[in-house]
PARO-674276 format. One line per field, with one value per residue: residue number from 1; residue in one letter; x, y, z of N, C-alpha, C, O in turn. Coordinates in Angstrom, 1 decimal, padded with zeros to 4 digits. Layout:
REM PARO-674276
k <- NUM:... .
r <- a:... .
nxx <- X:... .
nyy <- Y:... .
nzz <- Z:... .
caxx <- X:... .
cayy <- Y:... .
cazz <- Z:... .
cxx <- X:... .
cyy <- Y:... .
czz <- Z:... .
oxx <- X:... .
oyy <- Y:... .
ozz <- Z:... .
END
This chain:
REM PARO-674276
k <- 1:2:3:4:5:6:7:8:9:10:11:12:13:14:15:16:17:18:19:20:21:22:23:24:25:26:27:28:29:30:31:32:33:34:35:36:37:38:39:40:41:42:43:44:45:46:47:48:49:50:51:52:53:54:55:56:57:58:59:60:61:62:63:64:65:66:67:68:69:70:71:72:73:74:75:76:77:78:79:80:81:82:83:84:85:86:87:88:89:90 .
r <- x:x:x:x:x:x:x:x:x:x:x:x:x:x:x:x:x:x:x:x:x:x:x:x:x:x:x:x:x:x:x:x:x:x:x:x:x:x:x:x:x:x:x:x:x:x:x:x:x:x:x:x:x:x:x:x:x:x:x:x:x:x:x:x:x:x:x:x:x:x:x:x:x:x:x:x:x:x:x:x:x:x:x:x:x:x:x:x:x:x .
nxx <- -072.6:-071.0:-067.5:-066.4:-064.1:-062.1:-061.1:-061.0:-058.0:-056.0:-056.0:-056.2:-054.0:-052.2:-053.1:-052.4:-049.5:-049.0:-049.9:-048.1:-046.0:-044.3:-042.8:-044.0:-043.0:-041.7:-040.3:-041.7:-040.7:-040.1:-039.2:-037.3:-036.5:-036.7:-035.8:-037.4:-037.8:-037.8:-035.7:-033.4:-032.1:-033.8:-036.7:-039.2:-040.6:-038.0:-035.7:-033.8:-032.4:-031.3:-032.7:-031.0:-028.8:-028.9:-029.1:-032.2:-033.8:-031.5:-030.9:-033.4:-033.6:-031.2:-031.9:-031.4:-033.5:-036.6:-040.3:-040.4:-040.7:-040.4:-040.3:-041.0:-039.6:-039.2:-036.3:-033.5:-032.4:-029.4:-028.4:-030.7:-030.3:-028.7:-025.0:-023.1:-020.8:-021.0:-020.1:-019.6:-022.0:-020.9 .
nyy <- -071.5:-071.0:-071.8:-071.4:-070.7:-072.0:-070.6:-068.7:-066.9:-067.2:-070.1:-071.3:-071.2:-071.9:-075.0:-074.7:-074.8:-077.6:-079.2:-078.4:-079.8:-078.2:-078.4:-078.9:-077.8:-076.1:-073.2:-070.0:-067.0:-064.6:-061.8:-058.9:-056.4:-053.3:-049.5:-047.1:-043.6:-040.3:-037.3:-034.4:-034.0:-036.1:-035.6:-037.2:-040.2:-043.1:-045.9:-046.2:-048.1:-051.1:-052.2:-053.6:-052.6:-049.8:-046.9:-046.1:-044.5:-042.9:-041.8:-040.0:-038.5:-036.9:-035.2:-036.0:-037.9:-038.1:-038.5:-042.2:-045.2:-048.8:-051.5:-055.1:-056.7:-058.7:-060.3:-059.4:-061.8:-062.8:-062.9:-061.4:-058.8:-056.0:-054.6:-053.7:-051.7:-050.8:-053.4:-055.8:-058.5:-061.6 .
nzz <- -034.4:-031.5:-030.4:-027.8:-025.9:-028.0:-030.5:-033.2:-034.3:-033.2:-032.6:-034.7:-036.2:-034.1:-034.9:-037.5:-037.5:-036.4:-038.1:-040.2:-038.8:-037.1:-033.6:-030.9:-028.8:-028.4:-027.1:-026.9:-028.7:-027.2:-028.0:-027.9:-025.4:-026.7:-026.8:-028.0:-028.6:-029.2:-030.1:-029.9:-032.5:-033.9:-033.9:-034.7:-033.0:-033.1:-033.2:-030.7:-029.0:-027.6:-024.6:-022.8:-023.1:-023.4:-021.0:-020.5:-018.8:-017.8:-020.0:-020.4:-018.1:-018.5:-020.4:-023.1:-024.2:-025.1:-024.8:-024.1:-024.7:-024.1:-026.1:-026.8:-029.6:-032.2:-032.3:-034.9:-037.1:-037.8:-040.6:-041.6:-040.4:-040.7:-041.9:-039.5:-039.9:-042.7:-044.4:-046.5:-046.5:-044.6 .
caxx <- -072.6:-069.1:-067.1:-066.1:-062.3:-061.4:-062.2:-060.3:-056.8:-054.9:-056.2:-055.9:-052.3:-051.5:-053.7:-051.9:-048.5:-049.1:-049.8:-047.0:-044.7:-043.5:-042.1:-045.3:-042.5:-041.1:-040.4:-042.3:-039.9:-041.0:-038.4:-036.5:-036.9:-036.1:-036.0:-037.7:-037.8:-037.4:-034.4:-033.6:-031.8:-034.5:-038.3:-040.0:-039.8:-037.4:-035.5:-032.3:-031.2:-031.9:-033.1:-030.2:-027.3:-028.9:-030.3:-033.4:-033.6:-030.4:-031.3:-034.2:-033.1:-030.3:-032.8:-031.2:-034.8:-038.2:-041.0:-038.9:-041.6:-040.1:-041.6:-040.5:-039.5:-038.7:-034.8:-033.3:-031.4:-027.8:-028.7:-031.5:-029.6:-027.7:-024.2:-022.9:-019.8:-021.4:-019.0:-020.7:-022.4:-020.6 .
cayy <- -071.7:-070.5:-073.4:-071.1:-070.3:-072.7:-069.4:-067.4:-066.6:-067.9:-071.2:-071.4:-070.6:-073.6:-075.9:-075.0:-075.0:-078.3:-079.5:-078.1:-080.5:-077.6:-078.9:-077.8:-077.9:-075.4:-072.3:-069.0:-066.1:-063.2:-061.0:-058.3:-055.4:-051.9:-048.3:-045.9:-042.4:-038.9:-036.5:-033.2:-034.4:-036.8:-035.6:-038.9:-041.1:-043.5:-047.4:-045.8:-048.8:-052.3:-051.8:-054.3:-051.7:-048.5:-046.8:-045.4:-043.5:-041.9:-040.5:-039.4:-038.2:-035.8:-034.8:-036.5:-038.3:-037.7:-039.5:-043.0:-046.2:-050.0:-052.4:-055.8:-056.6:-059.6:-060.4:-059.6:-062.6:-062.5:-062.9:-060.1:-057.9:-055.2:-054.8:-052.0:-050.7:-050.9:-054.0:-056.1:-059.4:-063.0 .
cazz <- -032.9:-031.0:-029.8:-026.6:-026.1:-029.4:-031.7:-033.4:-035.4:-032.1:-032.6:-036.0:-035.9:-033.7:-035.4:-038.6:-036.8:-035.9:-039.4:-040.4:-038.2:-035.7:-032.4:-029.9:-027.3:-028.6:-026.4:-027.7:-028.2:-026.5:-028.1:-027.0:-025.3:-027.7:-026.5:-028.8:-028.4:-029.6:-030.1:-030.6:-033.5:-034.5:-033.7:-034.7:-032.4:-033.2:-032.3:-030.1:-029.1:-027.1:-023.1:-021.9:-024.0:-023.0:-020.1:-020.8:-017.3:-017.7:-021.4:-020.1:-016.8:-018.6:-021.4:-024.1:-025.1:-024.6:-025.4:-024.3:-024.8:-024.3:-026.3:-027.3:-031.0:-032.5:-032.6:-035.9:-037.0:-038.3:-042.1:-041.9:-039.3:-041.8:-041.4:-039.1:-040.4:-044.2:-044.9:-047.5:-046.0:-045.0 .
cxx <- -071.1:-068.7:-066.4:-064.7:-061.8:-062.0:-061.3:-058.9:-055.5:-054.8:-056.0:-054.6:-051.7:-052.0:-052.9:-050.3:-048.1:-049.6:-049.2:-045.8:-043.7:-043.9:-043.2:-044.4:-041.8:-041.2:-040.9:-041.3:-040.7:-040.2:-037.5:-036.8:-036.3:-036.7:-036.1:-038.1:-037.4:-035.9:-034.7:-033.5:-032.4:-035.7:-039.0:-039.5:-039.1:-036.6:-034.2:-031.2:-031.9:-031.5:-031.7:-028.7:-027.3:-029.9:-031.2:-034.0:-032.6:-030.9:-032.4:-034.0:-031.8:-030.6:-032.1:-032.1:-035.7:-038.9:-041.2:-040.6:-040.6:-041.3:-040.6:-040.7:-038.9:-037.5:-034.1:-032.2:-030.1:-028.2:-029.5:-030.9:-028.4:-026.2:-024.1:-021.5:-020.0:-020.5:-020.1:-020.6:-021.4:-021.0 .
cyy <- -071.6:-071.9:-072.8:-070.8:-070.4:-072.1:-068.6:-067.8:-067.2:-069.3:-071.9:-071.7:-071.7:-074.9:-076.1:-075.0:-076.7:-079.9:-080.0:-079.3:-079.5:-078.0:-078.2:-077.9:-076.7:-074.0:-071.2:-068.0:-065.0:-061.8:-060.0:-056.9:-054.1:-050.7:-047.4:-044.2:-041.2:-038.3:-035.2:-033.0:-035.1:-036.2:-036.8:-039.7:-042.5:-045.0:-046.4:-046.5:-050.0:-051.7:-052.5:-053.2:-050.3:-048.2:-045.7:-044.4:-042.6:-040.9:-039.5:-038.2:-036.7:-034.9:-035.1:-037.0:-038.0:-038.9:-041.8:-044.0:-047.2:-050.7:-053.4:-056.2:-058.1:-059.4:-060.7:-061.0:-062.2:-061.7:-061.3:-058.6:-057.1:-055.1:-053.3:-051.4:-050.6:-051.9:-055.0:-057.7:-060.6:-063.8 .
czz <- -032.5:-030.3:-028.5:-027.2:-027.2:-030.3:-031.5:-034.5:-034.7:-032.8:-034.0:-036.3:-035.5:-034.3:-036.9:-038.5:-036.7:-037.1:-040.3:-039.5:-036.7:-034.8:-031.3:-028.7:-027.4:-028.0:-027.4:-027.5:-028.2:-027.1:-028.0:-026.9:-026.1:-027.2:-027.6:-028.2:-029.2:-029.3:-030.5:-031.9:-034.7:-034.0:-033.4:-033.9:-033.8:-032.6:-031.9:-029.5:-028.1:-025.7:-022.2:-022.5:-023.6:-021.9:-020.3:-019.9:-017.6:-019.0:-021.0:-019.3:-017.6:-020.2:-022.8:-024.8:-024.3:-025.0:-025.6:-024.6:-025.1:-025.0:-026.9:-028.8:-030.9:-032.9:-034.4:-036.0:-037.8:-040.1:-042.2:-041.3:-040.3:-041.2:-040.8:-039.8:-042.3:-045.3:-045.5:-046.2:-046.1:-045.9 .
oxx <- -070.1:-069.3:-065.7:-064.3:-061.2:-063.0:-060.8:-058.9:-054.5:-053.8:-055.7:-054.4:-051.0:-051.4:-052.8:-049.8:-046.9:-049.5:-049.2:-044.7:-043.0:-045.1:-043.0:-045.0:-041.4:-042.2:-040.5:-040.8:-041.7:-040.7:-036.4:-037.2:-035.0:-037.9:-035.1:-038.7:-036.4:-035.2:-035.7:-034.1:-032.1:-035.5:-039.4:-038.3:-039.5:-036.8:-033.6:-030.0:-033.1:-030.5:-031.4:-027.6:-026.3:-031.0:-030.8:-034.8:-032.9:-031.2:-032.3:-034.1:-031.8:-029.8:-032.4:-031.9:-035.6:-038.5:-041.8:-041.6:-039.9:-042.5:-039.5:-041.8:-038.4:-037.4:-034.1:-031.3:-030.0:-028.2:-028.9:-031.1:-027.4:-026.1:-024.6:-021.6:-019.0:-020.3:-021.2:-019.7:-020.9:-020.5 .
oyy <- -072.1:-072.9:-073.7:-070.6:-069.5:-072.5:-068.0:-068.8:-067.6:-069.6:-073.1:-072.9:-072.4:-075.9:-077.1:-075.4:-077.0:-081.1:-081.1:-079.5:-079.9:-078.2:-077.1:-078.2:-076.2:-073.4:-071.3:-067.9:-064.6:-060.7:-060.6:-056.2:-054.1:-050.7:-046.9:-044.2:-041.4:-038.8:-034.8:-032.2:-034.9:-036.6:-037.3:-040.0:-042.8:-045.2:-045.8:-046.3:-049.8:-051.1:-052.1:-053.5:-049.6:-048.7:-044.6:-043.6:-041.4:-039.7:-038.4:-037.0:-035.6:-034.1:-034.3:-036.9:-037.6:-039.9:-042.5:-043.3:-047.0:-050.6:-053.1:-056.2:-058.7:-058.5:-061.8:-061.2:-061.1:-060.6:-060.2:-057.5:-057.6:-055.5:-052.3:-050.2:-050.3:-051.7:-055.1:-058.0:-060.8:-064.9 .
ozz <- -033.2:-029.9:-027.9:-028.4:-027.7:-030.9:-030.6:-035.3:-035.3:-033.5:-034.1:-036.6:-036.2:-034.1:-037.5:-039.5:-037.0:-036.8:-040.9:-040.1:-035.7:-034.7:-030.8:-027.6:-026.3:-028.4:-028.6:-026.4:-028.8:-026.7:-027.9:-027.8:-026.0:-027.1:-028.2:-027.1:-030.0:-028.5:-031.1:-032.6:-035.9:-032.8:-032.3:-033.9:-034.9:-031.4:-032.8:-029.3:-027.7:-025.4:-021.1:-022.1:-023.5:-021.8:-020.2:-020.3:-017.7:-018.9:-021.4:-019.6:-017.0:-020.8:-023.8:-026.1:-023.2:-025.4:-026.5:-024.7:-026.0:-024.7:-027.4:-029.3:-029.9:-033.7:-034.9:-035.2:-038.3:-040.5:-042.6:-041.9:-040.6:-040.0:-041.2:-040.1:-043.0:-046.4:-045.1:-045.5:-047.2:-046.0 .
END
């Protein structure tokens, strides 16, 4: 017999969250918005860069990308986040 709404993988999740000791006050991160898209250069689409760094109208707009799709990604953190100039990690 279904217990209505309280069903499923959601409920689960916070039920084992909550178990766990995590802070149910705790704000959800929603992540951040990432501009994928094509190139001439690249075919496949592609990550080209975060929505608040690049404008995804303009690329488009001067045919630089095609194909553009925002979608939010979870925020890499420091640790996981590779280095950019290939300088070995803190």
């Amino acid at each position: 017999m279904g217990k209505g709404y309280a069903e499923g993988s959601a409920v689960e999740e916070r039920q084992a969250a909550l178990e766990r000791g995590d802070d149910p006050d705790a704000p959800i991160d929603a992540g951040r918005a990432a501009v994928y898209g094509s190139t001439d250069e690249q075919p496949d689409r592609h990550f080209i860069g975060w929505a608040d760094e690049v404008d995804a109208d303009n690329l488009f707009a001067n045919g630089r990308a095609y194909g553009i799709k925002l979608r939010r990604v979870p925020v890499p953190t420091r640790r996981a986040a590779p280095p950019r100039d290939g300088a070995a990690p803190r």
